[in-house]
C-alpha positions as CSV (number, residue, x, y, z in Angstrom):
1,X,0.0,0.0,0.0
2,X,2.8,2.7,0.8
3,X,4.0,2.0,-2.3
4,X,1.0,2.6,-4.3
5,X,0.5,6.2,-2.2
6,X,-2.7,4.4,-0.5
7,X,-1.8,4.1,2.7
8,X,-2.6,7.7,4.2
9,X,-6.5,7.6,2.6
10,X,-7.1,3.7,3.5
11,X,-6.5,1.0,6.0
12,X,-6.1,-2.2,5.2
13,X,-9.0,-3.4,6.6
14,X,-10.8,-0.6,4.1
15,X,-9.5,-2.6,1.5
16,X,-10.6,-5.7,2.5
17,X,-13.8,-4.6,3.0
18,X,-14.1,-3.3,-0.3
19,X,-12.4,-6.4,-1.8
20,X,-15.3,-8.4,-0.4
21,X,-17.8,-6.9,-2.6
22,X,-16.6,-9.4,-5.3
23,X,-17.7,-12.9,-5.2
24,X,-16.4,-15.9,-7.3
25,X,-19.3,-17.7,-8.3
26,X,-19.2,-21.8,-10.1
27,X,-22.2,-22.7,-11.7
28,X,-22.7,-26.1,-13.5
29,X,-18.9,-26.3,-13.2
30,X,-17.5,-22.6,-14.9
31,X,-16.3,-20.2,-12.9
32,X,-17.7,-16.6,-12.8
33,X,-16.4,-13.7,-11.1
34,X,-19.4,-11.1,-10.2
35,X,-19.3,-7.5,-11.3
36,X,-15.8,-5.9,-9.9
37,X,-16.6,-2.0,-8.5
38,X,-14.4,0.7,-10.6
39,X,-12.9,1.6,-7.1
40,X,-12.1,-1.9,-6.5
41,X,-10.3,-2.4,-10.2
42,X,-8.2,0.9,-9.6
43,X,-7.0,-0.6,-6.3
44,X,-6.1,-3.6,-8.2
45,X,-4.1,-2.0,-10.8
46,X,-2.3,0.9,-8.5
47,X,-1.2,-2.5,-5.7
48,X,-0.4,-4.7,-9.2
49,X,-2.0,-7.7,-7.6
50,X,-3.8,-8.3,-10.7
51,X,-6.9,-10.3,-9.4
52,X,-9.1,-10.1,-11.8
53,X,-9.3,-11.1,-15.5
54,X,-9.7,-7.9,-17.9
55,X,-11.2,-10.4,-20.3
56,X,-14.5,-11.4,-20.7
57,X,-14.8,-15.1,-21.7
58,X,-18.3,-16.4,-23.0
């Protein structure tokens, strides 16, 4: 987080709690991840944990 300059507006526990709004879902055996909150994805990409998929497989 001090790296990505996040540390003095969040806490780590902010950022779990934000991370929880995304749920992994499997249905009849495929994976899904839910809808991930633009917050959330610019989190993602300023920490480069790179979570999420930026494609879109159907």
């Amino acid at each position: 987080m001090k790296k990505a300059e996040l540390n003095h507006k969040f806490t780590p526990i902010d950022l779990l709690f934000k991370y929880s709004k995304v749920y992994h879902l499997e249905i009849r055996g495929r994976g899904m991840i839910t809808e991930v909150p633009k917050k959330v994805r610019e989190w993602d990409d300023a920490l480069g944990l790179n979570i999420f998929p930026k494609m879109i497989r159907s």
